[in-house]
N, C-alpha and C positions, 0 to 999 in steps of 0.2 A: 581478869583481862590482861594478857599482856600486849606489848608495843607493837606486833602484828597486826594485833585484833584493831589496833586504834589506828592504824593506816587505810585500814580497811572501811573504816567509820569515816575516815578524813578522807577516799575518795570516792565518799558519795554527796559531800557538803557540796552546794551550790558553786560556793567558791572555785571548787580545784576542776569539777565538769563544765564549768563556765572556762574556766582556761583551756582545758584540754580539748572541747568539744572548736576552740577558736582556736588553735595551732596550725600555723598554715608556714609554706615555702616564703610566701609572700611579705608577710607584715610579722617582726620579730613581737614575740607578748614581753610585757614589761609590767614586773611588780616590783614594788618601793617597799620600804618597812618590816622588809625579814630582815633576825638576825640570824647567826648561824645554826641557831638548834633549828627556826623553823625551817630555813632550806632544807636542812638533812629531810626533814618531815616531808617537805614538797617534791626531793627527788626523789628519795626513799620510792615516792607512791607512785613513779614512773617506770621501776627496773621491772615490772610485770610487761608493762606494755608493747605496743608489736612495732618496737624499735628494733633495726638491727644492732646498734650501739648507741645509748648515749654519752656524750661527751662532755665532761665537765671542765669548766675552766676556771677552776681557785683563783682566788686572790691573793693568798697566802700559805705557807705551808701548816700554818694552826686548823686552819679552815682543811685544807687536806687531811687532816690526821683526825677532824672530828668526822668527816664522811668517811674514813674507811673504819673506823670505830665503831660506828652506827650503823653502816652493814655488816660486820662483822658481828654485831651481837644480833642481828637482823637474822644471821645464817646466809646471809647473800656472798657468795665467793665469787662470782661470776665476773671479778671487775677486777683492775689492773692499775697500777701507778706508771704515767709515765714521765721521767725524770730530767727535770731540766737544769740545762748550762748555762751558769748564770753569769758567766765571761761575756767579754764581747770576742764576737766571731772571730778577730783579727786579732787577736791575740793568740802568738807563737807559742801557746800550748800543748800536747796532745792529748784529748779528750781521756780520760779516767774508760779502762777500757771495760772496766765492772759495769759503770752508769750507760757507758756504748753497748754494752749485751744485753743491758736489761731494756732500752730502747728498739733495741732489733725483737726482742722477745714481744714487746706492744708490738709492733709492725706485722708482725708474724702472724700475729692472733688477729689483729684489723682484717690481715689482704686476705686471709680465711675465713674470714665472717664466724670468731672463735672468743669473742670477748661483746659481754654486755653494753659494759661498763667501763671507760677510760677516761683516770683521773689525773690532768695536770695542770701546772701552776701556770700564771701569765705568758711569761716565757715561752712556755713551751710549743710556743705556737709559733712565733717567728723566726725559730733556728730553721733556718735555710737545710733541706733535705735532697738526696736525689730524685728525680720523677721515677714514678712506680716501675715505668717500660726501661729507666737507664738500672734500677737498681735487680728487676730482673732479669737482667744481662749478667749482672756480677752475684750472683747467687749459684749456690753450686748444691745441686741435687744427687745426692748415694744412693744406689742400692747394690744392694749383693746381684750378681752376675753382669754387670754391666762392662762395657770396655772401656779402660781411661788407664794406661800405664803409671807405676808408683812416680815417673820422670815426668809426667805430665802435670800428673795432681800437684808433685811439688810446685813447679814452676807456674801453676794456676793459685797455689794458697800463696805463694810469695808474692802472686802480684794484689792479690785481695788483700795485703798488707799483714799477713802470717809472718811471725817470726821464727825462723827453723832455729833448733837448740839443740844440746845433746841429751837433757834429759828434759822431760817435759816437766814445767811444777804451774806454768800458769794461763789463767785465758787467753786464747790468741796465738797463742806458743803449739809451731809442733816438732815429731823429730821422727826421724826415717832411717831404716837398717834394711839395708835390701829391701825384700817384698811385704816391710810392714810397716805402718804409718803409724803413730801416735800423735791422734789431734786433740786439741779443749779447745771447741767450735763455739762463736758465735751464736748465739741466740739458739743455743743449747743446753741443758742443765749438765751437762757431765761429760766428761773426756770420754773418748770414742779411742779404738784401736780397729784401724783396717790390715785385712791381710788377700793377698793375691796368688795366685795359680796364672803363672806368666803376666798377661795383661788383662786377668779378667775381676774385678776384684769380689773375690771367695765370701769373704767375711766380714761384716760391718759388728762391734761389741763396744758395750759400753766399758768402759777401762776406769776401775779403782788409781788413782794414784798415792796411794798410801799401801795399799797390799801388791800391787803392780800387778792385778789380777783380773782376768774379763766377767763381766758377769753376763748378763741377758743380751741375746744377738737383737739389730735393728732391721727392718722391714726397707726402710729408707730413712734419710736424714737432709736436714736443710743448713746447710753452712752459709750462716751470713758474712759479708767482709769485716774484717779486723782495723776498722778505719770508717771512720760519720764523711771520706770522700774517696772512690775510689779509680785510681790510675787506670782508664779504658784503653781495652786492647787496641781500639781502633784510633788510639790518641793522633790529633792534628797532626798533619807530616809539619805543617811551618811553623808548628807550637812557638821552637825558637823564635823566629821574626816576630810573630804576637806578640811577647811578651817583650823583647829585647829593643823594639821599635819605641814606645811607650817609655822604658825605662830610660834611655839616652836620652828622649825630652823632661822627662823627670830632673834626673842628673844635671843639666844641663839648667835649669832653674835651679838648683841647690848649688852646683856652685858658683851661680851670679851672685846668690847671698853671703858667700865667702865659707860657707860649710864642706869645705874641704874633706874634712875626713867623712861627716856622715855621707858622702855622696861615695869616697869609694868606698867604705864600709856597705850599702846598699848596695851595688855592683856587685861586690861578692859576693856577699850574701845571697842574692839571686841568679848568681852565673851557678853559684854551688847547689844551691834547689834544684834548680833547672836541671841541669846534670842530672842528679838523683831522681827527679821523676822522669825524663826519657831512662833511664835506666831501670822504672818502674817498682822507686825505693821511697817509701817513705819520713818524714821528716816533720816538726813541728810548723813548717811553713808550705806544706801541701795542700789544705784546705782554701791556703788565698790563693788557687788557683783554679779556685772551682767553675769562676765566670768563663777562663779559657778554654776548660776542658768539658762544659755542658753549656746545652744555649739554653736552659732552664732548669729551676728549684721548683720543690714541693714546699708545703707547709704541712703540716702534721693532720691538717685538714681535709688535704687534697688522699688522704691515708682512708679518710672514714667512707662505710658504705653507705651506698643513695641511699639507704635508709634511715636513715643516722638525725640524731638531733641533739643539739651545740647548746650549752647552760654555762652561760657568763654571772658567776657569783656577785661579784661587783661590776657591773657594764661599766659607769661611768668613770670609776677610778682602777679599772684597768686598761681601759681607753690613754685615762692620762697617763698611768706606767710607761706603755708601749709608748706615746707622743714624746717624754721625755726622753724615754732611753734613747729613739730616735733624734731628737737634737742633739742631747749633748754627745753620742757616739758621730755624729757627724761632726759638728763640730771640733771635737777631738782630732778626728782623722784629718782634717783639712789642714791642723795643725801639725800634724807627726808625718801627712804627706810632704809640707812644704818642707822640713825640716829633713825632709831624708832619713825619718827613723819608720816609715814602712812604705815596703810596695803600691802604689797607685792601682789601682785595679778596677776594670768595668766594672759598672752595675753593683749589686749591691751582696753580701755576705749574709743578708736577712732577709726578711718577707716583712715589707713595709706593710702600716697596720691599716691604710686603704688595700691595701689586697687581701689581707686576713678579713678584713670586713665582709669583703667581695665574695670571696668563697667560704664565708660561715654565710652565705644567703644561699647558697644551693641546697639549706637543710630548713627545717622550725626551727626556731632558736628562741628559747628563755633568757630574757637579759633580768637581772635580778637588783637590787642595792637595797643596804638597809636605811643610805639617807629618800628622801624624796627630792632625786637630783636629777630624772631623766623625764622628759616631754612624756605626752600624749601616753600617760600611765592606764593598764587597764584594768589593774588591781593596787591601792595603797591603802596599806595599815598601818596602827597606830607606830610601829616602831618599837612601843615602849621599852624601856630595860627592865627587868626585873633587878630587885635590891638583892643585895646580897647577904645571906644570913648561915654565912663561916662562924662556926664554935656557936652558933646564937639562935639554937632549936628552942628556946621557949618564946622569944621572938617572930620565928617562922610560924610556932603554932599558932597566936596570938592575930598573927597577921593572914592565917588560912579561914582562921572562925569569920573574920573579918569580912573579906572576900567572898567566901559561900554565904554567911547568911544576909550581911547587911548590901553587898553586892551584888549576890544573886548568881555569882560566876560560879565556874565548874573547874575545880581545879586537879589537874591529873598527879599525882606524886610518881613520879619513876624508879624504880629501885631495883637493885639486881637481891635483894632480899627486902619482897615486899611485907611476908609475915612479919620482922624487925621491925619494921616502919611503921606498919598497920600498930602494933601495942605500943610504941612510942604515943603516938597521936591520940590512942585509945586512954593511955595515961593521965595523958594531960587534957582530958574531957573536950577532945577535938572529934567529934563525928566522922569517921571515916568507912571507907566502902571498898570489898578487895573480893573480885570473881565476879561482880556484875558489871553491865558496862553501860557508862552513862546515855541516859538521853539528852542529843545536843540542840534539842527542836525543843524542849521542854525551857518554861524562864524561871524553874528553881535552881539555887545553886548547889554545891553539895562537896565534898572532896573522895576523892576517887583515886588507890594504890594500882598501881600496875606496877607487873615486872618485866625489868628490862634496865636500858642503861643511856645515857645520855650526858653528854658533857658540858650544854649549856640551856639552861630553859629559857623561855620565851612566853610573849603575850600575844593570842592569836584573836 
């Protein structure tokens, strides 16, 4: 039997059709008392189902790396990471442009209804986004014979936040000789080289940058921006006054506190932004103008298809995550506003976690925990830990014979070499069972090898 076959056994237990058969828009389901192996177990037996995607929300990156493990030995490739910034939003960073392409690559596969399965941490949910209609505005669509002059496309990738170079070596970066472009796009695996016949563009190939060679031509290609905000063509004519108006009341409270410099230190500092984004240049302080420049964010949420269903690992202590981050990030800010060490700015740089709440109800939603911490539960189990028995296999056997016969339970061994395991156990006058597959309706107990692979066990 392998760990397929035992997925398949676990969704026809009472347990998992009782949950799944009560999944509704309506009323989130809530189970207590998993730990990590058995969620893997619990959502594992959902990637079949007639989801368009579902979504999982870690608690931690440990918890991440045991579910893409556990499909990965599953043979499940269908699911994606998506990666989160674990800064506060206001902070004069600019986003790691590798972790920004692999985010457009999630988005990509979302707005296509092209991914199972997408897997991200707490986070990842309230990094304030473009709405779907603003980010398809700034999306730029290739194909061979199309009309767009090489003078055109430059001045459309510079404003998506493209950096022109002379020679191209990195994401985001491109470089243009007459009527030939060399780009490394956005929420594409591999630098692209376009070439033209006047204004029509000839050829789209993908481009070696080590042999400086093309290989296999493209049908069409999707260039996402080189920037998590981007400079709209149709930016506010009174930009200036929005933001210029606001700032001299600012200033103007910093230096009643006698903060002299940090007031015009701030001044400049945003007279010099400012400038750069009408000029449609970016900068590590572009992003705190995103309230200016959209009159609404997305959440990563507002990404997934109507069909879609949301798995909160730990509901209640990711709840408190997001609540904290939210205070003391405000708090903070109240403080470095009054002080003149940043921009005051409408509204907010994230997706407060009453609005993630909000629109994780537009799906079913599994809220999960392994303490017994959240109301009106409709499944709670024991929790238990299992002991641990590192270097301490005559222990473990001692404690398996234990188990099957004087407790009657049914214990599964998992092994990515279960023949090993099976003579070990055989050794040590442990009864074991490897190719049949237990009966879970039956009240003998018994021990039972399967192959497969798993990184934490559990008591179900």
């Amino acid at each position: 039997m392998e760990l397929n076959n035992l997925i398949k056994k676990f969704k026809k237990l009472e347990s998992f059709t009782s949950f799944f058969n009560s999944l509704s828009i309506q009323t989130p389901y809530k189970i207590t008392g998993l730990n990590s192996g058995a969620k893997a177990l619990w959502f594992s037996s959902l990637l079949e189902e007639n989801f368009d995607t579902i979504f999982i929300v870690a608690a931690s990156k440990e918890e991440e790396d045991m579910f893409v493990s556990f499909f990965d030995y599953l043979g499940f490739k269908d699911f994606d990471i998506y990666p989160t910034l674990e800064i506060s939003p206001y902070e004069h960073i600019i986003t790691d442009i590798n972790l920004l392409d692999k985010q457009y690559q999630v988005i990509d596969k979302l707005l296509k209804k092209q991914i199972k399965c997408v897997i991200t941490k707490t986070r990842g949910i309230n990094q304030k986004l473009l709405a779907i209609n603003e980010l398809s505005k700034n999306v730029l669509t290739l194909r061979p014979t199309m009309e767009i002059s090489p003078m055109n496309l430059t001045e459309e990738l510079i404003r998506l936040g493209y950096k022109p170079c002379s020679v191209l070596e990195k994401r985001g970066e491109f470089s243009r000789k007459g009527g030939i472009i060399n780009i490394f796009p956005m929420g594409f695996p591999h630098p692209i080289k376009l070439e033209w016949f006047d204004d029509e563009l000839e050829f789209i190939r993908v481009y070696d940058l080590e042999t400086k060679k093309t290989k296999e031509e493209i049908e069409l290609i999707t260039l996402y921006p080189a920037s998590k905000i981007v400079i709209p063509r149709d930016m506010p004519s009174n930009i200036h006054e929005q933001i210029m108006q606001p700032l001299m009341s600012q200033i103007v409270n910093i230096y009643s506190k006698g903060l002299t410099k940090n007031a015009e230190g701030l001044r400049k500092s945003t007279e010099t932004s400012l400038n750069r984004l009408k000029n449609f240049e970016y900068d590590d302080a572009t992003y705190s103008f995103f309230n200016y420049l959209y009159n609404d964010g997305y959440s990563l949420l507002d990404y997934l298809p109507k069909n879609s269903m949301v798995i909160w690992t730990e509901f209640t202590a990711q709840n408190s995550t997001l609540k904290k981050f939210e205070e003391n990030l405000e708090n903070s800010l109240k403080d470095k506003f009054e002080k003149g060490l940043l921009l005051e700015t409408p509204g907010k740089l994230y997706i407060p976690l009453n609005d993630i709440l909000k629109k994780a109800r537009n799906f079913p939603q599994l809220r999960c925990s392994a303490l017994n911490d959240m109301p009106n539960v409709n499944q709670q189990f024991s929790g238990t830990m299992l002991p641990v028995f590192t270097n301490k296999f005559d222990e473990l056997v001692n404690t398996l014979k234990k188990w099957s016969k004087e407790e009657k339970k049914k214990i599964l061994i998992i092994s990515a070499q279960p023949q090993r395991a099976l003579t070990l156990l055989r050794e040590r006058d442990c009864e074991a069972v490897y190719g049949e597959e237990p009966d879970f309706n039956s009240s003998t107990g018994g021990v039972w090898v399967l192959k497969g692979e798993i990184s934490k066990g559990f008591i179900y």
